[in-house]
N, C-alpha and C positions, 0 to 999 in steps of 0.2 A: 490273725489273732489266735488262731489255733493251737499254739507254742503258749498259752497262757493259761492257768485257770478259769473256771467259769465262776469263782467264786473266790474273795479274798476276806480273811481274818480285820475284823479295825475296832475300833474302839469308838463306841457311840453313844448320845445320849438322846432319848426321843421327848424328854421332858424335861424342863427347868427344875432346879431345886440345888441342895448339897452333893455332896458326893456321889453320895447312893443312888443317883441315876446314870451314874456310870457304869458303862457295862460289855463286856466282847461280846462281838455278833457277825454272823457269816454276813457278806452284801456281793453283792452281782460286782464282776470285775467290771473296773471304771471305765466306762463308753470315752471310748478317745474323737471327741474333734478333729477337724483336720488340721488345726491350728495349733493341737496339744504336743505332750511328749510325755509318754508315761514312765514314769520312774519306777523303779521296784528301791523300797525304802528300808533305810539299813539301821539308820537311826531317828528318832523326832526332838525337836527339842522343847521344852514346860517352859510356859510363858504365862503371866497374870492374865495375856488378855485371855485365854483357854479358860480361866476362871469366871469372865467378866461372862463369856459365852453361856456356860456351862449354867451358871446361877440366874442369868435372864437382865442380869445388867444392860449391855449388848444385845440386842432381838436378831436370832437367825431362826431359817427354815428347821423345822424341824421334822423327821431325826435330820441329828448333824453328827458330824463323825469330827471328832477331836482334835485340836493339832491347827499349827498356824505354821510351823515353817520341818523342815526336811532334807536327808540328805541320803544318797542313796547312786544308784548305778543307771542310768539311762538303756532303756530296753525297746522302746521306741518311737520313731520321729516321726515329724510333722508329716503330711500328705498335700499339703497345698501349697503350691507353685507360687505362688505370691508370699508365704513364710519365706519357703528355702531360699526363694530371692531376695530377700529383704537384706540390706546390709547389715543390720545387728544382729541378724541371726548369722550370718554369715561369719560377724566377727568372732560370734563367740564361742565357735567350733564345734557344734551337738555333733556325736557321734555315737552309736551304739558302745556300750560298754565303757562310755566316762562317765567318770563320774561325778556327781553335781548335787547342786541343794535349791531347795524348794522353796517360795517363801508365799506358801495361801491358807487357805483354811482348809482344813479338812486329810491332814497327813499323817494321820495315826491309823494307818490301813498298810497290809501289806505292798500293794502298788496304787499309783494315785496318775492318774492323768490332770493334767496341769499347764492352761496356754503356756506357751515356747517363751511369752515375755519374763514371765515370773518362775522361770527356772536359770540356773547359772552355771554353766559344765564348770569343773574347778581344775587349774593351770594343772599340767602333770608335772611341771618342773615348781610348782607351790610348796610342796613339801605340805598341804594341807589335807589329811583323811577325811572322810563322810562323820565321823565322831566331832572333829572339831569341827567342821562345817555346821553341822546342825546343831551343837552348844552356842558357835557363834554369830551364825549372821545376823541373825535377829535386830538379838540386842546391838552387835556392833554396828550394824546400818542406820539402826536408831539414832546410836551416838554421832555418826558421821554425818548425817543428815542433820541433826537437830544443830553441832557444833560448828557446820560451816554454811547452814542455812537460816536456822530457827535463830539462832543468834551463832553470828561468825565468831569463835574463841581466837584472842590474840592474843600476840608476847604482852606480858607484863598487867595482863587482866588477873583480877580472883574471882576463881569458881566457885561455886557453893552445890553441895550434889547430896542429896540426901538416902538415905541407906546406900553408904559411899563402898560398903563391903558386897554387896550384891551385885547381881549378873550384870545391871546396865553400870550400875555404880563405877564396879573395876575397871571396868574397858573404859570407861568414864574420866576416871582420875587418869588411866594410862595418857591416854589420848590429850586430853588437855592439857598435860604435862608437858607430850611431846611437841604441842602449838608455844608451848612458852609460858602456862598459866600457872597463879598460885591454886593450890586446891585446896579448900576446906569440906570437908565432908564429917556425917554424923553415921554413927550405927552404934551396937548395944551393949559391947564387950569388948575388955579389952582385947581377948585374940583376935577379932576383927580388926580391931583398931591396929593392930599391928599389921596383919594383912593388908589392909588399905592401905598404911603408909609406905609396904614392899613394893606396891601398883604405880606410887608415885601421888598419894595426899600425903602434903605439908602438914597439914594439922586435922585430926581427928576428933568428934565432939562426940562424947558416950550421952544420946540424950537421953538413957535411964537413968543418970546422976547428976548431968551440966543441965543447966541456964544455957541453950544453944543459943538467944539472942544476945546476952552479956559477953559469951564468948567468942561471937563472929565479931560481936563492936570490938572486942577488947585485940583479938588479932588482928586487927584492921581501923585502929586507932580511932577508931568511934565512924569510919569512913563510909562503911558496908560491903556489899560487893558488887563486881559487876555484872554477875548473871546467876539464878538460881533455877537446879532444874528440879523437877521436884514431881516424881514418880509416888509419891506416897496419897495425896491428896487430901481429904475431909483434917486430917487431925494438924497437918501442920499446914494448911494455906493459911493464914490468918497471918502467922509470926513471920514468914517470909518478906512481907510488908515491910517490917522492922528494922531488919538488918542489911535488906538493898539499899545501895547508892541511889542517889538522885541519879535518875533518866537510866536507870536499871531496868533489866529486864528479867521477867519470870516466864519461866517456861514449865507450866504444866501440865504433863504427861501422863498421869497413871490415877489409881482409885485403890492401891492396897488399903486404905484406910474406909473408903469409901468415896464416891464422889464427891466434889466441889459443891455444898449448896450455895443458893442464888444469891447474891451480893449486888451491893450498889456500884456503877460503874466510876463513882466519885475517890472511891480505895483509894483509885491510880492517882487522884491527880494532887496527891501532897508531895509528893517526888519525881510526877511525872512518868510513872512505871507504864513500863512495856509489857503487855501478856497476850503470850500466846498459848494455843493448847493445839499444838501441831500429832503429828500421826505419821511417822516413816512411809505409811502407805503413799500418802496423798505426794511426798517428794520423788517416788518411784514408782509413778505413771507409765511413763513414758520409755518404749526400750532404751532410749537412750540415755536417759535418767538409770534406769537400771543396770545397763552396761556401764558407767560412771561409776557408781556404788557398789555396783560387785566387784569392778576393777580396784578401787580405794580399799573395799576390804580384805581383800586378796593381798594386795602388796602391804597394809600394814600388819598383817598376822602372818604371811611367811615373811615378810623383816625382822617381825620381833616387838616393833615396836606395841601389838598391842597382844597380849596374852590371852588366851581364853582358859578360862578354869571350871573345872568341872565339880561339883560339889558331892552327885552322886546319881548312879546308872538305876534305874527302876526296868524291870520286866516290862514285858508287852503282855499286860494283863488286866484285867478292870481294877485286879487289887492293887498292881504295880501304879494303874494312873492314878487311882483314886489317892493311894499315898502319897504319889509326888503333887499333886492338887491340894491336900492337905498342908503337906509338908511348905509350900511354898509362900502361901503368904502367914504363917506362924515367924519368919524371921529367923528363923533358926541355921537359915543356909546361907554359904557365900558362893559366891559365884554362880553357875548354871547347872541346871536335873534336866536329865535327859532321858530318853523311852529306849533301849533295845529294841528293835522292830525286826531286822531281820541281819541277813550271811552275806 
């Protein structure tokens, strides 16, 4: 380990609160396991859950260093004989100097070591760089995971996907487009609203001006739909109710608004609804659950089929996170903020 520094640059917070417990701080380079694979990290990508962490939503150790997923150049590999012989490590080619994306906590550091499961060397013939790797896995494994597991999307369903212009949103609408599904989705403006309907939503709901429940009855002939995902949480779980189909399913995902408070389990049973509140983590266990879903998001983003969009590059600075932290649950962005980290 002598070819590395004895210290790395990251971004950390030692205490819960707003922003301003963000902050850059030297930390001892990352002690590799023998199971790990250190990355040296090129890019990071700004995720609410970074927020959920940051503010104490979420309880981690603290200090914590920032950042849930990563993408960057592999500099060095495992050391235990039972990894490198493992057949998913085998499958998925680590080799010094490819380069791969990260998906754990703690990746807003100049190098991060990281078990070999939770990292993904990315195809050289992908056509995929460490910028779009780290804008996209995240959210798109989310998508992939939640839409062929949380609830399986098929031909001739309608989706409902709320802040349908945002990071998970787009990949969102792409995605369930390309399964066969009608997409309804809400967000705040019309140039959003236009963007999302480029992604592939059918019908767009400005819910600073529409009645979202009259207007999903009203596209869907008083019918509802067949699945809502719904990243937002405290302000619209309630109305979700309203415009599912009977034996419909909810799938809630996220706390932009704030968490889900406590409810009677009886909600469900006037139409029978389905809810889950699933976690990409908990679907990408297993290496071979991970090799699955890296593979899946590999082949639908160098196809085409699913775009990743970048909304805007932030320094690697406390000021740069602090803003993009700011910046992200205001609404004011579409698609994915991402951290400059390093060359």
């Amino acid at each position: 380990m002598s070819q590395f520094p004895a210290t790395v640059k990251a971004i950390t917070f030692s205490k819960t609160g707003d922003v301003g417990v963000i902050e850059k701080t030297d930390q001892p380079f990352p002690k590799q396991g023998p199971g790990d694979v250190i990355l040296k990290v090129e890019y990071a990508g700004v995720n609410f859950i970074d927020t959920y962490f940051r503010n104490g939503l979420y309880p981690v150790p603290l200090p914590a260093i920032v950042g849930s997923e990563a993408a960057g150049v592999i500099v060095a590999l495992p050391t235990d004989p039972e990894v490198l012989n493992h057949p998913e490590y085998k499958a998925r080619r680590y080799a010094i100097g490819a380069k791969a994306i990260a998906n754990s906590r703690g990746t807003n550091a100049e190098y991060i070591a990281i078990p070999w499961e939770k990292i993904f060397p990315i195809p050289p013939d992908s056509g995929i760089d460490t910028r779009t790797g780290a804008a996209g896995f995240l959210q798109a494994t989310t998508v992939l995971t939640f839409m062929n597991e949380a609830y399986e999307v098929k031909k001739g369903d309608t989706v409902f996907i709320h802040t349908v212009a945002g990071g998970f949103g787009l990949i969102a609408a792409q995605y369930a487009k390309f399964k066969g599904a009608t997409v309804i989705g809400t967000t705040s403006t019309d140039v959003k609203a236009e963007l999302a309907k480029a992604h592939g939503a059918d019908h767009v709901i400005l819910y600073t001006k529409e009645d979202i429940v009259q207007r999903v009855l009203g596209i869907t002939n008083g019918v509802g739909v067949d699945v809502v995902f719904d990243g937002v949480g405290k302000d619209t779980f309630d109305n979700n109710f309203k415009f599912l189909k009977r034996k419909g399913t909810l799938i809630s995902f996220g706390n932009a608004s704030g968490p889900v408070p406590p409810f009677s389990l009886f909600k469900l049973v006037e139409k029978n609804i389905k809810l889950l509140r699933p976690t990409v983590v908990n679907y990408m266990v297993t290496p071979e659950e991970g090799t699955h879903y890296s593979k899946l998001f590999f082949d639908v983003v160098s196809k085409g089929i699913v775009k990743i969009n970048i909304f805007h590059e932030y320094p690697f600075t406390a000021e740069g996170v602090q803003q993009a932290q700011t910046d992200l649950p205001r609404g004011k962005s579409t698609g994915k903020l991402i951290i400059k980290i390093g060359d």
